[in-house]
mmCIF file as Biopython writes it, N, C-alpha, C and O atoms, coordinates in Angstrom:
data_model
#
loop_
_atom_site.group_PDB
_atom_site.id
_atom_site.type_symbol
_atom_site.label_atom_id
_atom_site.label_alt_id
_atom_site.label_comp_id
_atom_site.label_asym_id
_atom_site.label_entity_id
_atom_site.label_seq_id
_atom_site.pdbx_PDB_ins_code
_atom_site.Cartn_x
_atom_site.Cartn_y
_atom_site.Cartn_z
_atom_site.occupancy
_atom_site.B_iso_or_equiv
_atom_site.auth_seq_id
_atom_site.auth_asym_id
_atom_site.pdbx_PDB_model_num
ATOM 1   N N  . UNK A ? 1  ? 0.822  -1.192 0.000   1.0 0.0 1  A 1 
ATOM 2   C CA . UNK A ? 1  ? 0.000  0.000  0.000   1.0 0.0 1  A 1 
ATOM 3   C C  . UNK A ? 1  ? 0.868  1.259  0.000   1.0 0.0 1  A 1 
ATOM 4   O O  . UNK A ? 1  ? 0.677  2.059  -0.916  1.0 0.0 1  A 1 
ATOM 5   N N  . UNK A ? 2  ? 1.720  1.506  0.843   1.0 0.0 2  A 1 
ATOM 6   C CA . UNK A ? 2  ? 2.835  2.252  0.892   1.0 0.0 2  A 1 
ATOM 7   C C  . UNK A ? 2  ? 3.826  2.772  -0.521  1.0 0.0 2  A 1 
ATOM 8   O O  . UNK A ? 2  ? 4.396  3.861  -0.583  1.0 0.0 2  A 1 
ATOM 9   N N  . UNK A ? 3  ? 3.857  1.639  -1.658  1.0 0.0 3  A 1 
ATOM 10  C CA . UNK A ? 3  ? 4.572  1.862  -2.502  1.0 0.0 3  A 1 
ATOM 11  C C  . UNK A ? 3  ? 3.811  2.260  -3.437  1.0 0.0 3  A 1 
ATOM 12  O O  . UNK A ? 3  ? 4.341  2.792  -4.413  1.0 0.0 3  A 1 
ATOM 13  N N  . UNK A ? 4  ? 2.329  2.105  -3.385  1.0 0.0 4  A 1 
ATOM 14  C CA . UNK A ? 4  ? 0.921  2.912  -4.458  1.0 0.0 4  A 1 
ATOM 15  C C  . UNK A ? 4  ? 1.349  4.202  -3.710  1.0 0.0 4  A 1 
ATOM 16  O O  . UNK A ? 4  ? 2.052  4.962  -4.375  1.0 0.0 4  A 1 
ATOM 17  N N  . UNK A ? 5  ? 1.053  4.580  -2.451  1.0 0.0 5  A 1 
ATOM 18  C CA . UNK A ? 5  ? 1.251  5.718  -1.840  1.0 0.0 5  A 1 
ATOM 19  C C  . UNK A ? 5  ? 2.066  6.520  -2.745  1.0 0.0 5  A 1 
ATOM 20  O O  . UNK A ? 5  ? 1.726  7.596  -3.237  1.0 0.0 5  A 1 
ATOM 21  N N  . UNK A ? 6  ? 3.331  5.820  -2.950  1.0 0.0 6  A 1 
ATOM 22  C CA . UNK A ? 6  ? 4.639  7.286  -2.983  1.0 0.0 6  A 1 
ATOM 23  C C  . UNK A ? 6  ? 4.476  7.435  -4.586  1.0 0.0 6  A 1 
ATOM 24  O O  . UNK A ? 6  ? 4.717  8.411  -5.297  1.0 0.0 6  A 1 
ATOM 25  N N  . UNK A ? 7  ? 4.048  6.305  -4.886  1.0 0.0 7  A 1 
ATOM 26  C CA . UNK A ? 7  ? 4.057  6.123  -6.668  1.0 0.0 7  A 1 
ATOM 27  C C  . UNK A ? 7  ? 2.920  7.108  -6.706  1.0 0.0 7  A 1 
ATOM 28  O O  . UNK A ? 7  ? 2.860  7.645  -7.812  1.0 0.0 7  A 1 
ATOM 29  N N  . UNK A ? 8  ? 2.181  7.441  -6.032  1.0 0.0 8  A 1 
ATOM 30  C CA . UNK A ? 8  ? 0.904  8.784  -6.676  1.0 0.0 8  A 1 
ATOM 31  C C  . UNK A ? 8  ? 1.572  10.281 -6.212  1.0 0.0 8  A 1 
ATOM 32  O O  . UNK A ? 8  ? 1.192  11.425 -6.463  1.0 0.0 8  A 1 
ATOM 33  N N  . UNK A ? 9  ? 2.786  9.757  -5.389  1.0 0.0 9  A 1 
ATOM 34  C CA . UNK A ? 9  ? 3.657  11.327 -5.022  1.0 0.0 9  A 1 
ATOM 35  C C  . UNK A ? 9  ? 3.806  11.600 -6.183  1.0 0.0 9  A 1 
ATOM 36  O O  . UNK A ? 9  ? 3.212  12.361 -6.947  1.0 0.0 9  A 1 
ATOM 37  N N  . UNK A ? 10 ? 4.839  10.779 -6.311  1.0 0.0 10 A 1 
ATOM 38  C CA . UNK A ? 10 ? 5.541  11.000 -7.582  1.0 0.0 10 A 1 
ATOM 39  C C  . UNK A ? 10 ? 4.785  11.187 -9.098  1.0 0.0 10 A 1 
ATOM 40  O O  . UNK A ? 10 ? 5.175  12.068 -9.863  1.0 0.0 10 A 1 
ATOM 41  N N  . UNK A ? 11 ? 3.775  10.362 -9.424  1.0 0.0 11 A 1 
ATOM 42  C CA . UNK A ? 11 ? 2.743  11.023 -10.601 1.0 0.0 11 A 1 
ATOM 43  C C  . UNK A ? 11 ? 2.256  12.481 -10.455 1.0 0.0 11 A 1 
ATOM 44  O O  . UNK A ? 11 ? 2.047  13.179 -11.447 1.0 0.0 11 A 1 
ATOM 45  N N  . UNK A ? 12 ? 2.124  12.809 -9.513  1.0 0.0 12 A 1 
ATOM 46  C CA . UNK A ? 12 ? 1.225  13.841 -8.914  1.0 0.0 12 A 1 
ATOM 47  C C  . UNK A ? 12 ? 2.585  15.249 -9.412  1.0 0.0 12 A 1 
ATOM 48  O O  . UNK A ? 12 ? 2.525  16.288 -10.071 1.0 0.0 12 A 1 
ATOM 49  N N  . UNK A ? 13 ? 3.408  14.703 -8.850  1.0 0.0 13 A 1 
ATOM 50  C CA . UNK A ? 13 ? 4.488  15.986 -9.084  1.0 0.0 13 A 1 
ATOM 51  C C  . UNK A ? 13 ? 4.863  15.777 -10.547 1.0 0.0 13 A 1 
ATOM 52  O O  . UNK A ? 13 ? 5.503  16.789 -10.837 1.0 0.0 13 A 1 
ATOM 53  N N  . UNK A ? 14 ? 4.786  14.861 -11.791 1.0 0.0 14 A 1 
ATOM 54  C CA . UNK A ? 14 ? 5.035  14.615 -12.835 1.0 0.0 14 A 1 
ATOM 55  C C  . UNK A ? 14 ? 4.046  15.184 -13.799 1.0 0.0 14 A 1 
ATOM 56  O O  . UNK A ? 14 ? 4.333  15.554 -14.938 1.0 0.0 14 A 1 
ATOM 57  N N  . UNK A ? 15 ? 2.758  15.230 -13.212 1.0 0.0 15 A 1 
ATOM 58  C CA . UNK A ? 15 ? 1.556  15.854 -14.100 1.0 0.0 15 A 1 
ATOM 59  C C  . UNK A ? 15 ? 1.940  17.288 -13.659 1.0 0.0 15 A 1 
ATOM 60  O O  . UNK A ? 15 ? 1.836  18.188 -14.493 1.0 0.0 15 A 1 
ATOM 61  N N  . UNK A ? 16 ? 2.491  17.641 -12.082 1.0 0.0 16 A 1 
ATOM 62  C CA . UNK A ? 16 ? 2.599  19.081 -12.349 1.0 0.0 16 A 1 
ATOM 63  C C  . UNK A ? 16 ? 3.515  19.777 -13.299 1.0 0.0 16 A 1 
ATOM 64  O O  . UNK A ? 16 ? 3.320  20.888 -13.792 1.0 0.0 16 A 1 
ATOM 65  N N  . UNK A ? 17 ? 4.423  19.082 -13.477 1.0 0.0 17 A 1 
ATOM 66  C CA . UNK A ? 17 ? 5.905  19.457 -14.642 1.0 0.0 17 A 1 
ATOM 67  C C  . UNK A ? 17 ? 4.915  19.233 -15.875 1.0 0.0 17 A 1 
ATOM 68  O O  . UNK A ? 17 ? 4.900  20.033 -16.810 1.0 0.0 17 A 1 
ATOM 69  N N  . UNK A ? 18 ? 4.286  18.377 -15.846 1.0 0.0 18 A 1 
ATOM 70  C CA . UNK A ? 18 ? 3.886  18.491 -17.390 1.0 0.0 18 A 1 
ATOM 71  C C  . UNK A ? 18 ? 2.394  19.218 -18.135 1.0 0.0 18 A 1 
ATOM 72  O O  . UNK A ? 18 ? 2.050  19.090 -19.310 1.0 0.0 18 A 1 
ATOM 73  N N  . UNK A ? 19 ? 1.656  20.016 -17.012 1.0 0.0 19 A 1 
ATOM 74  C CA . UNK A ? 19 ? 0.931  21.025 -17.158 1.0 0.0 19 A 1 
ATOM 75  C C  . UNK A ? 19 ? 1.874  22.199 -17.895 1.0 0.0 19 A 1 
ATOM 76  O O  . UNK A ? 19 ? 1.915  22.691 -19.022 1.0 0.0 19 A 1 
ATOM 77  N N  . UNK A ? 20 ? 2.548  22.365 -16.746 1.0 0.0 20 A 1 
ATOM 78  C CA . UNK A ? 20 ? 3.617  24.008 -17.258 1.0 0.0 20 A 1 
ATOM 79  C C  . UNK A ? 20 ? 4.244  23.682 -18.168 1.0 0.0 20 A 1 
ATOM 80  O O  . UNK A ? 20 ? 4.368  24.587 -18.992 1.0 0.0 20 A 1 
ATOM 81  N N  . UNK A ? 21 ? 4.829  22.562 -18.478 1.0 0.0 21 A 1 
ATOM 82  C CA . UNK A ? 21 ? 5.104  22.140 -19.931 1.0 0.0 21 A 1 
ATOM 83  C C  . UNK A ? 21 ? 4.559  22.504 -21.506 1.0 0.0 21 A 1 
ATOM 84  O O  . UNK A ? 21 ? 5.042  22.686 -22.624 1.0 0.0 21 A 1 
ATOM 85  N N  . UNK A ? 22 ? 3.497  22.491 -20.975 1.0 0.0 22 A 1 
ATOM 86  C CA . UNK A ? 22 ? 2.657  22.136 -22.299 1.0 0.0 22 A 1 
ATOM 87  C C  . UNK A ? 22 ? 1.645  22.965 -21.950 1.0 0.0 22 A 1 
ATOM 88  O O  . UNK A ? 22 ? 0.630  22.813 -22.630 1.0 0.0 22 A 1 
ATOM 89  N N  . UNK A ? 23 ? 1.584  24.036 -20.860 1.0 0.0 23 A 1 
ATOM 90  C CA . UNK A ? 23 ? 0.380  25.384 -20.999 1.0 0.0 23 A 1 
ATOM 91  C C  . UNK A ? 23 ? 0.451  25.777 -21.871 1.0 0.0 23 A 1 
ATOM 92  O O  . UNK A ? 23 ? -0.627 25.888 -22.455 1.0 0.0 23 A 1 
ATOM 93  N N  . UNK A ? 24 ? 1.796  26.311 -22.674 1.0 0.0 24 A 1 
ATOM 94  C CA . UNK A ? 24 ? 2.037  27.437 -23.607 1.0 0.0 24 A 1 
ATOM 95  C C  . UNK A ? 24 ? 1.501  26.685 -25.111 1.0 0.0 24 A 1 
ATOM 96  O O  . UNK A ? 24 ? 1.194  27.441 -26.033 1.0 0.0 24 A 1 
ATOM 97  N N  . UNK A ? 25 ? 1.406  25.171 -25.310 1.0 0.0 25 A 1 
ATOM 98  C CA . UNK A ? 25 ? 1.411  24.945 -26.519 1.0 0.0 25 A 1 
ATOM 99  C C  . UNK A ? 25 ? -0.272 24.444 -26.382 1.0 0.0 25 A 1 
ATOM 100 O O  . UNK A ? 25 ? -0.765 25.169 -27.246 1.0 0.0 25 A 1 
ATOM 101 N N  . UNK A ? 26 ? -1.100 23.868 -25.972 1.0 0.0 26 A 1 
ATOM 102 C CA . UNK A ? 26 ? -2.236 23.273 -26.175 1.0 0.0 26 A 1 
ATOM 103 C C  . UNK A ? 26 ? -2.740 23.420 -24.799 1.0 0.0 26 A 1 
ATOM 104 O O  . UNK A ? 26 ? -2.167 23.180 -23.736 1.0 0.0 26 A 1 
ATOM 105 N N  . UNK A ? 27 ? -4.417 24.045 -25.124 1.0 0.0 27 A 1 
ATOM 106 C CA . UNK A ? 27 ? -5.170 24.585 -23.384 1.0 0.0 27 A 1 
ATOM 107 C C  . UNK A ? 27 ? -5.867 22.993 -23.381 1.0 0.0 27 A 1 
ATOM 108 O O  . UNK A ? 27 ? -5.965 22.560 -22.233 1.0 0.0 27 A 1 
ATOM 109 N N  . UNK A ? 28 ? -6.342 22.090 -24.398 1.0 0.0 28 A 1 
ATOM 110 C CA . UNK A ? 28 ? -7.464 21.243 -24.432 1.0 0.0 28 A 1 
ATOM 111 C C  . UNK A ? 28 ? -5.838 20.064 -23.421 1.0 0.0 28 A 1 
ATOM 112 O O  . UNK A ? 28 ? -6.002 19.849 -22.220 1.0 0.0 28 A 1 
ATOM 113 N N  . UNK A ? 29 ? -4.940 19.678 -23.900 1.0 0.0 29 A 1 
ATOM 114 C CA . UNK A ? 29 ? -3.900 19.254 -23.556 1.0 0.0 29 A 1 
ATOM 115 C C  . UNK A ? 29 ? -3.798 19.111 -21.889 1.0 0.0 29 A 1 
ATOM 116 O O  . UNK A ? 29 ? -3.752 18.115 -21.167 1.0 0.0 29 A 1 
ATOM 117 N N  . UNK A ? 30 ? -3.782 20.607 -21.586 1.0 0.0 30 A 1 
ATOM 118 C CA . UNK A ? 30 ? -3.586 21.281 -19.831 1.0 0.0 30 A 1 
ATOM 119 C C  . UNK A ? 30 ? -4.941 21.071 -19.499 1.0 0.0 30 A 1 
ATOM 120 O O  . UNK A ? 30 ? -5.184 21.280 -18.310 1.0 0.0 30 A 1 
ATOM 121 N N  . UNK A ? 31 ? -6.250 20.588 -20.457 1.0 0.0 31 A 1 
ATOM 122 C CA . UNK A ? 31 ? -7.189 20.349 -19.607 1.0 0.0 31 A 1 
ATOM 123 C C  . UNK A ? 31 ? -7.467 18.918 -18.840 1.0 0.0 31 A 1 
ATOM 124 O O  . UNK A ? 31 ? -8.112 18.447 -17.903 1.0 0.0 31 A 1 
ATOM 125 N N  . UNK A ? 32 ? -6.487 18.526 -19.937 1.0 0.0 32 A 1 
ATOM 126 C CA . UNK A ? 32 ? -7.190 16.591 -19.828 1.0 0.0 32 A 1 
ATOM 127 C C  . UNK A ? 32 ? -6.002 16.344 -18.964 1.0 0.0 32 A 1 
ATOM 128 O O  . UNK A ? 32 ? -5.949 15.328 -18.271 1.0 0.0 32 A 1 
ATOM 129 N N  . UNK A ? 33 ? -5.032 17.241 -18.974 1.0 0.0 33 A 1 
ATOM 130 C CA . UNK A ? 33 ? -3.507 16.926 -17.807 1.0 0.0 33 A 1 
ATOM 131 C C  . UNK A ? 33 ? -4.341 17.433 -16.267 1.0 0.0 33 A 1 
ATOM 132 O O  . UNK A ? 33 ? -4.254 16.828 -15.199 1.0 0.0 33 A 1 
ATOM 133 N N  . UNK A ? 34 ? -4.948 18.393 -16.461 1.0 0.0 34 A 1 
ATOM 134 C CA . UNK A ? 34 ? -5.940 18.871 -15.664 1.0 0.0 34 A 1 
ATOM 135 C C  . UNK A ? 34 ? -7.104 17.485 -14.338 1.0 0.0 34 A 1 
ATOM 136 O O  . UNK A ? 34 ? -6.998 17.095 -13.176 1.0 0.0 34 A 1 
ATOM 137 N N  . UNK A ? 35 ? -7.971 17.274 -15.392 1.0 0.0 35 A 1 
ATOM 138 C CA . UNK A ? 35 ? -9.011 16.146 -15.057 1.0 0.0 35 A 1 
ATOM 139 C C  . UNK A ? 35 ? -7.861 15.197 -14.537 1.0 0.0 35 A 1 
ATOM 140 O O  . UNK A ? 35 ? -7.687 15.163 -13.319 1.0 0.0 35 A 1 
ATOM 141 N N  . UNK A ? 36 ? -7.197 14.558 -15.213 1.0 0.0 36 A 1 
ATOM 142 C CA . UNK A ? 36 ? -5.923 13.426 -14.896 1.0 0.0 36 A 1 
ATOM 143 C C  . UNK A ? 36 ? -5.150 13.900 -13.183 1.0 0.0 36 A 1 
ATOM 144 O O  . UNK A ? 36 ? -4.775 13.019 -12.408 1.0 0.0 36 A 1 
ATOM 145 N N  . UNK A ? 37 ? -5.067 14.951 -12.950 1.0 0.0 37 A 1 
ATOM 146 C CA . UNK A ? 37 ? -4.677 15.297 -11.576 1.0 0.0 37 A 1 
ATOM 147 C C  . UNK A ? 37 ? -5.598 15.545 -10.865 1.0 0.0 37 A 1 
ATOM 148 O O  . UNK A ? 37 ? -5.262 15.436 -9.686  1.0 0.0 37 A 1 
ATOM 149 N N  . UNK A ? 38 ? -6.893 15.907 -11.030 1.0 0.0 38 A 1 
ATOM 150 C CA . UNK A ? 38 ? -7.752 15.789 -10.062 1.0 0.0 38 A 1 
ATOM 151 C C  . UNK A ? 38 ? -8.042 14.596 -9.464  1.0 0.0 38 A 1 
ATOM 152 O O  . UNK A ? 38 ? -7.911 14.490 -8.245  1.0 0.0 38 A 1 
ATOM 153 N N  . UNK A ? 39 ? -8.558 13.337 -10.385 1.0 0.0 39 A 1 
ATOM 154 C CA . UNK A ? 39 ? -8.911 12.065 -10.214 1.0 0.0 39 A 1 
ATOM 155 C C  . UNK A ? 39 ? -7.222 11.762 -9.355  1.0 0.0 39 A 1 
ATOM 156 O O  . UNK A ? 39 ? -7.424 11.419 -8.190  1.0 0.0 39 A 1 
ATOM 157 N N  . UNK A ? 40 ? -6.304 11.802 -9.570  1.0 0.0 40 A 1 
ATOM 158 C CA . UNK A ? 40 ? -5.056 11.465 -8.885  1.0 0.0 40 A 1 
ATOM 159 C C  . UNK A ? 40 ? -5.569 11.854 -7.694  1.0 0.0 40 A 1 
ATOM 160 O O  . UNK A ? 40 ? -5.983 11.033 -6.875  1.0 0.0 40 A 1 
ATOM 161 N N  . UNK A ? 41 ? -5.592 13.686 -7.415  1.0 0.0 41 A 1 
ATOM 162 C CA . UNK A ? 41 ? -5.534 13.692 -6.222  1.0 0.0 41 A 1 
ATOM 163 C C  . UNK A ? 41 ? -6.137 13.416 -5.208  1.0 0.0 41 A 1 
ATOM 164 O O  . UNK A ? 41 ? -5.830 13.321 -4.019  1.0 0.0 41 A 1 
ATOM 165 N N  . UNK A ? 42 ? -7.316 13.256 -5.967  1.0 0.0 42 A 1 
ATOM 166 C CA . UNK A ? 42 ? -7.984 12.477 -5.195  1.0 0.0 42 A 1 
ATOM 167 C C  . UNK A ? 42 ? -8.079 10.761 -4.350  1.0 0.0 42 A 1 
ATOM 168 O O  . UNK A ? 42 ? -8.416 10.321 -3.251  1.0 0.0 42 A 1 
ATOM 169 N N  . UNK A ? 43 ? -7.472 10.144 -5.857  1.0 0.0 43 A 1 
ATOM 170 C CA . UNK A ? 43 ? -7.003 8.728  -4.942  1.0 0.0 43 A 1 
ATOM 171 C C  . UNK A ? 43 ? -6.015 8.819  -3.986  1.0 0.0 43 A 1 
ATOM 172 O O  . UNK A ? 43 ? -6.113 8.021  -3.054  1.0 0.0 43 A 1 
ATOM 173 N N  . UNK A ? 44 ? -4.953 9.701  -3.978  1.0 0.0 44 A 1 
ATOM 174 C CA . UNK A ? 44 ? -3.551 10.383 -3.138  1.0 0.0 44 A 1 
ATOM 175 C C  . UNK A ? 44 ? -4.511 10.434 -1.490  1.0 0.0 44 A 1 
ATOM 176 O O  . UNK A ? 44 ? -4.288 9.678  -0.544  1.0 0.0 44 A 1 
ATOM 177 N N  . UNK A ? 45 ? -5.687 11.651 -1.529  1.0 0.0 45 A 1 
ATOM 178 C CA . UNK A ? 45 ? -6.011 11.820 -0.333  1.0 0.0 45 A 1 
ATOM 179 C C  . UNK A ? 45 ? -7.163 10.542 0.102   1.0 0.0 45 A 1 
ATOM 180 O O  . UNK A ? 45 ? -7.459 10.381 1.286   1.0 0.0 45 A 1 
ATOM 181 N N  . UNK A ? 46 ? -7.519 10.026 -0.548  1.0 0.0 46 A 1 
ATOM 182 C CA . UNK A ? 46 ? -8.229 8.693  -0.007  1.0 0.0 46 A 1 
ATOM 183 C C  . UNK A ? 46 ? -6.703 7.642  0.420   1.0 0.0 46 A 1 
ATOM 184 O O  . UNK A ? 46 ? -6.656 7.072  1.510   1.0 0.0 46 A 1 
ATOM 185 N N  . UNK A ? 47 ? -5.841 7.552  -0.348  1.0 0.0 47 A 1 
ATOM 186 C CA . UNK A ? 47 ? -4.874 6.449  0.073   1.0 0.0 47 A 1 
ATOM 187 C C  . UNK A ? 47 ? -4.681 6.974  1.467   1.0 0.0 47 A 1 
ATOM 188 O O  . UNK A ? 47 ? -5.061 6.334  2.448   1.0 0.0 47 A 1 
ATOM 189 N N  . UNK A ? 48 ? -4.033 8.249  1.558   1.0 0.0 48 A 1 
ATOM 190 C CA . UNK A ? 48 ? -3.636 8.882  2.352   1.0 0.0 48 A 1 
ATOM 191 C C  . UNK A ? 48 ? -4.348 9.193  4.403   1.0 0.0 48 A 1 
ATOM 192 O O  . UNK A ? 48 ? -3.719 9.307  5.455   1.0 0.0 48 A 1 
ATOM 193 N N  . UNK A ? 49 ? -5.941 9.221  4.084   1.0 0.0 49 A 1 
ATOM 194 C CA . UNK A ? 49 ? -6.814 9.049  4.846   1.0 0.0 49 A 1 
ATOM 195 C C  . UNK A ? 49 ? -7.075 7.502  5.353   1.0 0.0 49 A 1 
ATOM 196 O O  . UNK A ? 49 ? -7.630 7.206  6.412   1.0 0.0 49 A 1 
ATOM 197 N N  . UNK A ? 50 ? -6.408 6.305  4.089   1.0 0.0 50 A 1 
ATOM 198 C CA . UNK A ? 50 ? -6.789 4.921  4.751   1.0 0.0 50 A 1 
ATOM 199 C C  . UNK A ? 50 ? -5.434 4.633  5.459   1.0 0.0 50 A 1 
ATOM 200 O O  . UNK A ? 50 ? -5.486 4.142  6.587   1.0 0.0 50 A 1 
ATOM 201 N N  . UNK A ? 51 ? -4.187 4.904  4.875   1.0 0.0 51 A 1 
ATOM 202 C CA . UNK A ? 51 ? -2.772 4.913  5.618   1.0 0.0 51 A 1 
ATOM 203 C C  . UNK A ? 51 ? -2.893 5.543  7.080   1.0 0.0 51 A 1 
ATOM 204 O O  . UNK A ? 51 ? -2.297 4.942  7.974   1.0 0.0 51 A 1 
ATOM 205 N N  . UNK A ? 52 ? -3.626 6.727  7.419   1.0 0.0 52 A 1 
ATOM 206 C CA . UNK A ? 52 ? -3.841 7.497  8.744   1.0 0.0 52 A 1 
ATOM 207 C C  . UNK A ? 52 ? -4.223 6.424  9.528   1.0 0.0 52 A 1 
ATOM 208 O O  . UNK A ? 52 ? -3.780 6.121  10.636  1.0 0.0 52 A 1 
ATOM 209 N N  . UNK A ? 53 ? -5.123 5.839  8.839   1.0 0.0 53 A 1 
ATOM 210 C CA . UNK A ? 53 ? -6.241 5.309  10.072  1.0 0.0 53 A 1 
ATOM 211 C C  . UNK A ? 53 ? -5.920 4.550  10.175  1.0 0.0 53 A 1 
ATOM 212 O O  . UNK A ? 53 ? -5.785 4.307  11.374  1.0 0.0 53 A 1 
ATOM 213 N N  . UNK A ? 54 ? -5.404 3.250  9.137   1.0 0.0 54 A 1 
ATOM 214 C CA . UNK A ? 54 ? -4.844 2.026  9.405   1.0 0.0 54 A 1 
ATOM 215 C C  . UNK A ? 54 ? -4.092 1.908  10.476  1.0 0.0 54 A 1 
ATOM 216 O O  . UNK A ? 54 ? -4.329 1.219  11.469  1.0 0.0 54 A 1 
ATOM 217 N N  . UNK A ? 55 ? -2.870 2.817  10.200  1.0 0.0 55 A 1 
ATOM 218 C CA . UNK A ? 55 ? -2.034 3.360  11.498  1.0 0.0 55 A 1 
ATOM 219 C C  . UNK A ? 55 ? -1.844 4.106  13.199  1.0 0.0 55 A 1 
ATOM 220 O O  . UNK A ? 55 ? -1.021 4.206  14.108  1.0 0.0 55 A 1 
ATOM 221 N N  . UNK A ? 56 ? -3.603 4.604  12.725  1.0 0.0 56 A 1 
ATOM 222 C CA . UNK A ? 56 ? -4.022 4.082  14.377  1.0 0.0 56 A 1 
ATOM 223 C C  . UNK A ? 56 ? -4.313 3.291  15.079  1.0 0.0 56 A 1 
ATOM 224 O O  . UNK A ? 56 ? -4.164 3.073  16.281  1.0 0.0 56 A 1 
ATOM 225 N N  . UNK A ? 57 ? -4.953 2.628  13.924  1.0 0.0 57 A 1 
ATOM 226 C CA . UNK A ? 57 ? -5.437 1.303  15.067  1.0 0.0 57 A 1 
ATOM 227 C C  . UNK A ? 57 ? -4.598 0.518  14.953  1.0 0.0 57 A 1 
ATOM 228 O O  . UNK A ? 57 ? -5.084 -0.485 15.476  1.0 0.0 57 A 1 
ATOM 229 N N  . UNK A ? 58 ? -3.264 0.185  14.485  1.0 0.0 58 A 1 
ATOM 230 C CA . UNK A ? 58 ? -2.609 0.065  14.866  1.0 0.0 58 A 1 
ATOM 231 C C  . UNK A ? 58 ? -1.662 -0.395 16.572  1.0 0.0 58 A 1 
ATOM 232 O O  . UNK A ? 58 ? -0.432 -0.450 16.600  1.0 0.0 58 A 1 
#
């Protein structure tokens, strides 16, 4: 679970390099790079919220 964890760090900071990348050349491009990081960040803060808790009860 831990290694999905860091692997959505790391996507997460890779879609951000590749927004600013590619703002200047295509907006439809930065949109769908767009949607693609939302749905991320969102699995990021669900992983992130089940890692918390797991680790309390703990």
């Amino acid at each position: 679970m831990k290694k999905i964890y860091k692997a959505t760090q790391v996507l997460l900071v890779i879609l951000f390099i590749a927004i600013v990348m590619v703002s200047s050349y295509s907006t439809t491009a930065v949109n769908v790079l767009g949607i693609i990081g939302i749905a991320v960040s969102s699995f990021y803060i669900y992983l992130h919220r089940k890692l918390k808790r797991d680790y309390v009860q703990d």
